[in-house]
VOLUM-268743 format. One record per residue (C-alpha): residue in one letter; x, y, z; chain. Coordinates in steps of 0.2 Angstrom, whole numbers, plus 5000, padded with zeros to 4 digits. Layout:
BEGIN
  res    px    py    pz  chain
    A     X     Y     Z      A
...
END
This chain:
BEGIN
  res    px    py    pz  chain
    X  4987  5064  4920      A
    X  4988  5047  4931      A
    X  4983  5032  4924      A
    X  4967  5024  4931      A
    X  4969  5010  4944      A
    X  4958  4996  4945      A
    X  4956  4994  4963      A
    X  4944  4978  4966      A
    X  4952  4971  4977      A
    X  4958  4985  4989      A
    X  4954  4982  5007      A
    X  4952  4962  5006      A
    X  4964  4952  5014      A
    X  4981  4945  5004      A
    X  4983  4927  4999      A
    X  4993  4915  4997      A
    X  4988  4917  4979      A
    X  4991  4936  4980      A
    X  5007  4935  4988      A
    X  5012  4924  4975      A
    X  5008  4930  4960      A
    X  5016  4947  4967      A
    X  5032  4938  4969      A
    X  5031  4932  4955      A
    X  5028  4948  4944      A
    X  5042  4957  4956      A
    X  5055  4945  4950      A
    X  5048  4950  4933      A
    X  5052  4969  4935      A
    X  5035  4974  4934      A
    X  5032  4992  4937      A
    X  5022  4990  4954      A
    X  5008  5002  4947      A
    X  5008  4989  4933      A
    X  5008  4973  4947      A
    X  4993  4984  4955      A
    X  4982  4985  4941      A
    X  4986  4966  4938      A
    X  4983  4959  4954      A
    X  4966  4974  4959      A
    X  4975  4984  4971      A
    X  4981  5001  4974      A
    X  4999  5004  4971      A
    X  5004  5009  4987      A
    X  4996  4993  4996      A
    X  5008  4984  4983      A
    X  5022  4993  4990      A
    X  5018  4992  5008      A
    X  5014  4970  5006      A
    X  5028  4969  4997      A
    X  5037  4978  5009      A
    X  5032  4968  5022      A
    X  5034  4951  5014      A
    X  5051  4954  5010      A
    X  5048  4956  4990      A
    X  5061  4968  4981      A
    X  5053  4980  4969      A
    X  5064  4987  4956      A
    X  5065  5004  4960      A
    X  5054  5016  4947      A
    X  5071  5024  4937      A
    X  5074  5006  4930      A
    X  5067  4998  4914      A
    X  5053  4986  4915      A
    X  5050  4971  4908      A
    X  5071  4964  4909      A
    X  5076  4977  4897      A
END
């Protein structure tokens, strides 16, 4: 069974505050289903901002969290 997802913030614009704090948690090796329910926002919108900004998302097959 999938986890839920908050999703408060889908459909709104990205900020500066936004992009940042997804930086941010990307160089942390969040989990981008993690980074979504964080920063309100589906995971596949994390993926496809983060995509576009140039963040690197650790792929899924790795552990989280610098392990």
């Amino acid at each position: 069974m999938a986890l839920p997802q908050s999703i408060r913030n889908a459909g709104e614009p990205w900020t500066d505050q936004d992009l940042a704090e997804l930086e941010e948690l990307a160089a942390e090796n969040i989990p981008p289903c993690v980074i979504g329910m964080r920063l309100g926002r589906p995971e596949k919108a994390v993926v496809h901002q983060a995509t576009q900004s140039g963040i690197r998302l650790t792929p899924r097959y790795r552990p989280p969290y610098g392990s």
